[in-house]
C-alpha positions as CSV (number, residue, x, y, z in Angstrom):
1,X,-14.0,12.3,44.4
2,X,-12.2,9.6,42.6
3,X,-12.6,10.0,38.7
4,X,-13.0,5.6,38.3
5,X,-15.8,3.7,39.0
6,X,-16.2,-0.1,39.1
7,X,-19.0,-1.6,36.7
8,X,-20.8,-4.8,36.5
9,X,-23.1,-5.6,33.3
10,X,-25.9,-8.0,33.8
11,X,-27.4,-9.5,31.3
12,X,-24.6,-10.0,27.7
13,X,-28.0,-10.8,25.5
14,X,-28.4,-8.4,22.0
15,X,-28.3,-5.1,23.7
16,X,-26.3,-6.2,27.1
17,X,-23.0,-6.9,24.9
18,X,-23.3,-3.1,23.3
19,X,-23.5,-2.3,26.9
20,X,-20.6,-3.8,27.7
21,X,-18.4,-2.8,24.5
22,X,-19.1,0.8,25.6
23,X,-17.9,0.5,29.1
24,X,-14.8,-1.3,28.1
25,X,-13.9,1.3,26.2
26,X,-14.7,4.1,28.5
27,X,-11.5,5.7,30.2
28,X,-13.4,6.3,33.3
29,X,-14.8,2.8,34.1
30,X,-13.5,-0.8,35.4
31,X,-15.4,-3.8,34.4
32,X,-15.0,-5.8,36.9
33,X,-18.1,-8.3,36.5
34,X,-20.5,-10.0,33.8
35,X,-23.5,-11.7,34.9
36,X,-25.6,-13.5,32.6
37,X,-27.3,-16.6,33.5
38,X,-26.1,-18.5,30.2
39,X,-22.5,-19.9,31.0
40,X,-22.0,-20.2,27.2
41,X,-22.6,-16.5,26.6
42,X,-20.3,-15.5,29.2
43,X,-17.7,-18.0,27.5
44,X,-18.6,-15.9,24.1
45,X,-18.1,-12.5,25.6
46,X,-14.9,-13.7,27.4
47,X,-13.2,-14.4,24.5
48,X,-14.6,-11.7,22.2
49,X,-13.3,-9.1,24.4
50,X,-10.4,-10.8,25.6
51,X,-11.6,-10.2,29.0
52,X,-9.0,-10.2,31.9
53,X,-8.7,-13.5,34.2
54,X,-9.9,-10.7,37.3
55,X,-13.0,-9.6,36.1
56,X,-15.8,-12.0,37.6
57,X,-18.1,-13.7,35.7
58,X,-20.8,-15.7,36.9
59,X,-24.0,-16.7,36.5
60,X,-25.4,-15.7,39.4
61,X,-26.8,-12.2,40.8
62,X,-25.9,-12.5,44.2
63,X,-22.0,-12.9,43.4
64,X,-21.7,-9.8,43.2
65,X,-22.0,-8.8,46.5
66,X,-18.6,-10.7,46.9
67,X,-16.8,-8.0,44.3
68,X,-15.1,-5.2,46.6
69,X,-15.8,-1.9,45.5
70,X,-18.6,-2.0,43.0
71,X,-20.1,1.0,42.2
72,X,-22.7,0.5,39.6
73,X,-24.7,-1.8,37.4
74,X,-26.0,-2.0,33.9
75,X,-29.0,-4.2,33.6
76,X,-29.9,-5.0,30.2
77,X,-32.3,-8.6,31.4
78,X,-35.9,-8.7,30.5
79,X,-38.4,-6.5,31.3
80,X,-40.2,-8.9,34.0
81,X,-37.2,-9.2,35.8
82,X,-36.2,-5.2,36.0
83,X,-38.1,-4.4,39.7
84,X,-35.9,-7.0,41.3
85,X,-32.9,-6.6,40.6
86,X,-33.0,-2.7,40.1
87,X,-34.3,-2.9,44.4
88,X,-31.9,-4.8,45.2
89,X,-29.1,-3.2,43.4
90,X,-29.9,-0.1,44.6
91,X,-30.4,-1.7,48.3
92,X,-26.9,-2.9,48.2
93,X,-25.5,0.7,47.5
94,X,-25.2,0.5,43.6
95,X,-26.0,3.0,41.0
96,X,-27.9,1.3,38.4
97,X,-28.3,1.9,34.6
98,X,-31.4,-0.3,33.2
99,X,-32.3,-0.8,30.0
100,X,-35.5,0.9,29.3
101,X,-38.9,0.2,30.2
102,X,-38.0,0.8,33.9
103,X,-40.4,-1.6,34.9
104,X,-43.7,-2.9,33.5
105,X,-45.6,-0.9,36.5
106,X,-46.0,2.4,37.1
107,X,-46.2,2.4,40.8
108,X,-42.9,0.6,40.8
109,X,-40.8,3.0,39.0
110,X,-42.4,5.1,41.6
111,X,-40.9,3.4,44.2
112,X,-37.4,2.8,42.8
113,X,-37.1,7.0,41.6
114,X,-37.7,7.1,45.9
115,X,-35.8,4.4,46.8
116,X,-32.8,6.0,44.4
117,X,-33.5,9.9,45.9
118,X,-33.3,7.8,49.4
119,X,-30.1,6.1,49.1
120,X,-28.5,9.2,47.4
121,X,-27.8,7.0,44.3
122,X,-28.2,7.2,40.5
123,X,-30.9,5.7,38.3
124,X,-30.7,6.7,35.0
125,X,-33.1,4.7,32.0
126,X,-31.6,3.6,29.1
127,X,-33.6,5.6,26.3
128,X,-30.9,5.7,23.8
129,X,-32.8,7.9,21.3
130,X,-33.0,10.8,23.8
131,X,-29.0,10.4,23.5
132,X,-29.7,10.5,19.2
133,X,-27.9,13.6,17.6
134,X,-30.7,13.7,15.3
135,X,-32.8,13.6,18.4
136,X,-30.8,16.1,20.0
137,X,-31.2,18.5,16.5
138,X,-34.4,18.0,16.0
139,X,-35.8,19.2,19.6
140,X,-33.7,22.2,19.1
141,X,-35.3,23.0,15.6
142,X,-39.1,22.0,17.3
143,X,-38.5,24.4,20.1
144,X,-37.2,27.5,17.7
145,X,-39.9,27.9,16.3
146,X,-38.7,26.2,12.8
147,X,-41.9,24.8,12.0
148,X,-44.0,27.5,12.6
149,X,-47.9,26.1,14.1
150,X,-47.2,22.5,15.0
151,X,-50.5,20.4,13.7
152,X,-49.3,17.0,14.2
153,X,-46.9,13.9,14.6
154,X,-46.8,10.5,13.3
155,X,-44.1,8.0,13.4
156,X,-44.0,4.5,11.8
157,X,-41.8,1.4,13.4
158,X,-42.0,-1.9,11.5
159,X,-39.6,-4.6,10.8
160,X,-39.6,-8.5,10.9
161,X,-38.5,-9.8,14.1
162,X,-37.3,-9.7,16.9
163,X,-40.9,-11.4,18.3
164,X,-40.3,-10.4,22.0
165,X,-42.0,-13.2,24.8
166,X,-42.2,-11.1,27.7
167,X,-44.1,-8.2,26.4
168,X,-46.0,-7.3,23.3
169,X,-45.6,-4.7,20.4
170,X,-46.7,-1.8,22.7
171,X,-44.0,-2.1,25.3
172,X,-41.2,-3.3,23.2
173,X,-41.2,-0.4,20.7
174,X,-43.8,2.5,21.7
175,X,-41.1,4.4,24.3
176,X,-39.1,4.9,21.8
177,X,-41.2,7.2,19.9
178,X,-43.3,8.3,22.5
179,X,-40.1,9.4,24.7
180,X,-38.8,11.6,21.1
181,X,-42.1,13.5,20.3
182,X,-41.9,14.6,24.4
183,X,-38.4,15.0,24.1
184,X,-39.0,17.3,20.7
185,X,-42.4,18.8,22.2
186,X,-41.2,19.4,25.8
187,X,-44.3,17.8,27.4
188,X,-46.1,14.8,28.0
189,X,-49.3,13.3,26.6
190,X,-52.9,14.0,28.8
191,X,-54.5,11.5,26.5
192,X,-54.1,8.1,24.6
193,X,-55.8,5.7,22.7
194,X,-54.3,2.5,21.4
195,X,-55.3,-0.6,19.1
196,X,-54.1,-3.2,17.7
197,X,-54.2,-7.6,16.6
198,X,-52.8,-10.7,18.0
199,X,-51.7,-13.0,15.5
200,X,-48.3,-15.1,16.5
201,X,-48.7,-15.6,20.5
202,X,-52.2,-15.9,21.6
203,X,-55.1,-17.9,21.0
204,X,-55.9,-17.1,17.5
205,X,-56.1,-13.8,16.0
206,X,-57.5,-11.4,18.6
207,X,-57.9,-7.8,17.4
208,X,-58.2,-5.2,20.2
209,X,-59.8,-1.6,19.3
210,X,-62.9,-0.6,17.9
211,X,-65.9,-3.2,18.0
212,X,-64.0,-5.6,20.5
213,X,-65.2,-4.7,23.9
214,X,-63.8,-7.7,25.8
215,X,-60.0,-7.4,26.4
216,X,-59.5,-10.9,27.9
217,X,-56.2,-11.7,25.9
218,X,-54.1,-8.5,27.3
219,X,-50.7,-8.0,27.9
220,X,-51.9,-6.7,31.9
221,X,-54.6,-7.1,34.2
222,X,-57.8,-5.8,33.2
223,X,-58.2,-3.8,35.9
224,X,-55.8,-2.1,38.3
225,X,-53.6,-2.1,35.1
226,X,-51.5,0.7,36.0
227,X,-50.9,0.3,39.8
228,X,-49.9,-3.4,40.1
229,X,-47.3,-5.8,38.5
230,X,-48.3,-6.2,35.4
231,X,-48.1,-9.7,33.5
232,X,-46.8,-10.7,30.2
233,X,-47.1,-13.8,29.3
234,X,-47.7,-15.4,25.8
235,X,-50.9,-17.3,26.7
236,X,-52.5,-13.7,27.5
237,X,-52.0,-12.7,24.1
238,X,-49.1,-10.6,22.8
239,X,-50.1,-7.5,20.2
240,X,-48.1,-7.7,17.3
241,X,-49.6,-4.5,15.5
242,X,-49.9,-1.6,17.4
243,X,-51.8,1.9,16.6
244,X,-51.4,5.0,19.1
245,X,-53.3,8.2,19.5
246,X,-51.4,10.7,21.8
247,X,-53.1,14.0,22.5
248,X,-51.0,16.6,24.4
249,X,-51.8,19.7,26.6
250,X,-52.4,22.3,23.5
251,X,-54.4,19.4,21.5
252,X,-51.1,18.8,19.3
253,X,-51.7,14.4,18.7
254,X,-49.0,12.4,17.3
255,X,-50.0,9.1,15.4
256,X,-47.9,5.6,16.0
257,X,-48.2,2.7,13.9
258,X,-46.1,-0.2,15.1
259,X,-45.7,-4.0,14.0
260,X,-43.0,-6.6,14.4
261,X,-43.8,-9.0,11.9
262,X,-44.1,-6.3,8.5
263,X,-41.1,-6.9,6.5
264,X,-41.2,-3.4,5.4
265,X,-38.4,-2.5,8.2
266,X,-39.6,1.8,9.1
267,X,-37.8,4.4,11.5
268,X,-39.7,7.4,10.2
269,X,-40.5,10.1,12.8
270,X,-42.1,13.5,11.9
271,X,-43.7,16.5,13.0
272,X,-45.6,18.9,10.7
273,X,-46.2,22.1,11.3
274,X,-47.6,25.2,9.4
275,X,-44.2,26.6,7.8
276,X,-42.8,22.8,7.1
277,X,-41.6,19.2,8.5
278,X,-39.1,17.8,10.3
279,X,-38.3,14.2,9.8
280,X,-36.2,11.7,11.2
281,X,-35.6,8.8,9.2
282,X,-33.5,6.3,10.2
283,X,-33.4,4.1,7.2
284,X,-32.7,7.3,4.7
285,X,-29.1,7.0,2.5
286,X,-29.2,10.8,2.5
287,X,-29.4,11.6,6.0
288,X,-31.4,10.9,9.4
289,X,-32.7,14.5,9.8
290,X,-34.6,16.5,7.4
291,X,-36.0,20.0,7.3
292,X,-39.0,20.0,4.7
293,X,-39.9,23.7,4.2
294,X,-43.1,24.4,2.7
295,X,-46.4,26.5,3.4
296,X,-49.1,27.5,2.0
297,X,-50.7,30.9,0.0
298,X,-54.0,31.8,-0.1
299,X,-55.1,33.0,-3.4
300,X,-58.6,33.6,-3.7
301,X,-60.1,30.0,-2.9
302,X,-57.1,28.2,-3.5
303,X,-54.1,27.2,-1.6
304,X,-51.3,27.3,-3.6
305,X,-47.6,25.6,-2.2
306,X,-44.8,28.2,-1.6
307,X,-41.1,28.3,-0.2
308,X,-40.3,24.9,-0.6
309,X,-36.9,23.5,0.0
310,X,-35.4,20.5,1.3
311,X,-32.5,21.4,4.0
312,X,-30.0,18.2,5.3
313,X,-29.6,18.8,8.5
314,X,-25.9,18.3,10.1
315,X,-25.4,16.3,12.9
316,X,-22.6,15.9,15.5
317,X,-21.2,12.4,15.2
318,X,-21.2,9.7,18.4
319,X,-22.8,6.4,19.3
320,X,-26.0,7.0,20.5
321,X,-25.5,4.6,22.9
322,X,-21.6,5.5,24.0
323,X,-23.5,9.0,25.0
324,X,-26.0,6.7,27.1
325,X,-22.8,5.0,29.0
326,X,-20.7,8.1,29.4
327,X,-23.7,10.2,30.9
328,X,-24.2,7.4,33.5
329,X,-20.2,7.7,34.2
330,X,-20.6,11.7,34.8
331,X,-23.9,11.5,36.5
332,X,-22.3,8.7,38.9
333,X,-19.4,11.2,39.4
334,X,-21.0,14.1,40.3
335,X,-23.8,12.6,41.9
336,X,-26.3,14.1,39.6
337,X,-29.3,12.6,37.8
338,X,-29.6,12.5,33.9
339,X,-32.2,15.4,33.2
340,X,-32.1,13.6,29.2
341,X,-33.0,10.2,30.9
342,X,-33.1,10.0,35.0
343,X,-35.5,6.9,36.3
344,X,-37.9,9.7,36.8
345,X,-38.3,9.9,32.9
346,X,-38.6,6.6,33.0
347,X,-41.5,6.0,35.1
348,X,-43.4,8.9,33.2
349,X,-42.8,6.8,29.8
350,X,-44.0,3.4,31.9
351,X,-46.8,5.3,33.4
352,X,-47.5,6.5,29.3
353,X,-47.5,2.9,28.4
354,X,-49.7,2.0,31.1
355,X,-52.6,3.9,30.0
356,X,-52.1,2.9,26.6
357,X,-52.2,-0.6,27.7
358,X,-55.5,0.4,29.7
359,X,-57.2,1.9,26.1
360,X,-56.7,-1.3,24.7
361,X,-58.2,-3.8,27.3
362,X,-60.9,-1.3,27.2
363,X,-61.9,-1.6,22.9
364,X,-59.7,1.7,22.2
365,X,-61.2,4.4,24.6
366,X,-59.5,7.1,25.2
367,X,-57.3,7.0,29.2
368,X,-56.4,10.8,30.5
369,X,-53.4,10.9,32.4
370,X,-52.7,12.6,35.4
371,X,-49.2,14.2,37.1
372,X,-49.7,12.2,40.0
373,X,-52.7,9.7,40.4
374,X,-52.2,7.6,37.0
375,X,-54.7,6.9,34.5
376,X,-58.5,6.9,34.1
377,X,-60.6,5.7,31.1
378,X,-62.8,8.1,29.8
379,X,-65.9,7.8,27.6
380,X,-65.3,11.4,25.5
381,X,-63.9,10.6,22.2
């Protein structure tokens, strides 16, 4: 087993460069290709990393099946384009790293988690928050107990721009919650409701939810939503405000309030339970992770507050992202999937969205999900 592997990034947009900053720097990996179909950016990267005159750069996909000896690929290209190349990546023999969602359909993430097992390759989702030390803290202070009775979540994730064109508020930030409350709760949702407005790219301001029954402006298909290639395109009508119900197996529901046109830039997480909070806060000076202690005493027919305390909670240090690229690296070398972030995570967060999507086209109604057969709207609120 050789302890090197040869890389090629595609796509050197905002996150793609990060990508590709990481795996230069990582002991373990050659870069020996950058595909990006904008010769200008592949000019820029050239000479911001003072690339060598070896490693290829091209515009075009298929070159790479010229470079001898490529192991993987990190694809950080739109979400529409994802299916593709991931197939034929992993049909040429490469492991793949993709930037998350997986795909925009559940049934193919499904079929590239096979293909993967098939081909005895890795395919590992970029979810860099699962890779967060706060993340990391905080699921270890959920699962002890910390909290005492958990009673419920909420998370807020504004800020102004970027407006994405290929899919709407939902897609573009939702994972990244969603994937830290399973992360921190250790299962997955049964049920979801979602609502939420059009304003910048549609055909007027279209609000989805309660009292709007006709979802004809929807980021997918209005029917067969969840098990065929979904389309995003700005003449459908992209949400730019987003609210999320999840209900999970013990009736814990976590609240998700998302907008990319508020100025008001939030990364707040938290999880209440009966002996305190937990919050991760991004945007805090103090620190990401907080333990709130607090709890209620009964006194007669009052509820008085008791044992409070704030507690900082250290963390280890590390890019969030340089844990992403070196777990790829190991799981490459040893030939074992990510349990943090395998493509099999991914399709259950796509397969989350999905149903989400499906609440929305259908005025806010709550969608059960199922291990293995999708999504189905139901009428019980």
């Amino acid at each position: 087993m050789t302890n090197q592997i040869k890389i090629a990034v595609i796509g050197v947009g905002r996150w793609g460069v990060h990508l590709l900053r990481n795996f230069l720097a990582h002991p373990q990996v050659d870069v020996v290709a950058v595909v990006d179909p904008h010769p200008e950016r592949l000019t820029a990267i050239k000479q911001q990393f003072d690339l060598d005159d070896c490693v290829v750069l091209t515009t075009q996909w298929e070159d790479l099946k010229k470079v001898p000896g490529l192991t993987g690929v990190a694809i950080a290209t739109p979400a529409t384009t994802h299916y593709a190349l991931i197939k034929d990546a992993l049909q040429q023999g490469y492991h793949v790293l993709a930037e998350k969602p997986l795909t925009l359909n559940p049934a193919e993430c499904r079929e590239l988690c096979h293909l993967a097992e098939q081909h005895h390759l890795i395919l590992m989702v970029d979810h860099t928050y699962l890779f967060h030390p706060a993340v990391e803290q905080g699921k270890t202070v959920v699962q002890a107990g910390k909290l005492g009775d958990l009673r419920y979540g909420y998370a807020t994730r504004t800020h102004l721009g970027p407006v994405r064109q290929d899919v709407d508020a939902l897609w573009d930030l939702a994972i990244h919650d969603i994937a830290i409350f399973n992360a921190w709760l250790g299962q997955t949702p049964v049920k979801v409701q979602a609502t939420g407005t059009v304003w910048l790219q549609g055909e007027g301001s279209r609000e989805w939810g309660v009292g709007s029954r006709e979802m004809t402006h929807s980021p997918l298909p209005s029917t067969d939503a969840i098990n065929r290639v979904s389309s995003h395109s700005p003449s459908q009508g992209l949400a730019d405000l987003v609210w999320l119900t999840l209900t999970y197996p013990d009736n814990f529901q976590a609240y998700i309030h998302l907008c990319w046109l508020n100025p008001d830039k939030q990364r707040r997480l938290g999880i209440v339970g009966s002996l305190g909070s937990l919050i991760f806060d991004e945007m805090s000076q103090l620190s990401p992770l907080t333990l709130l202690h607090g709890e209620f005493e009964q006194q007669g027919n009052q509820f008085i507050p008791v044992n409070q305390k704030q507690v900082v909670l250290e963390l280890e240090p590390g890019e969030p992202l340089g844990r992403v690229c070196s777990c790829f690296v190991v799981s490459v070398l040893n030939n074992t999937p990510s349990e943090v972030s395998s493509g099999w995570v991914g399709a259950e967060l796509v397969e989350i969205l999905a149903a989400l999507t499906e609440s929305l086209q259908q005025g806010g109604q709550p969608v059960l999900l199922n291990d293995s057969q999708g999504a189905k709207v139901t009428n019980d609120t």
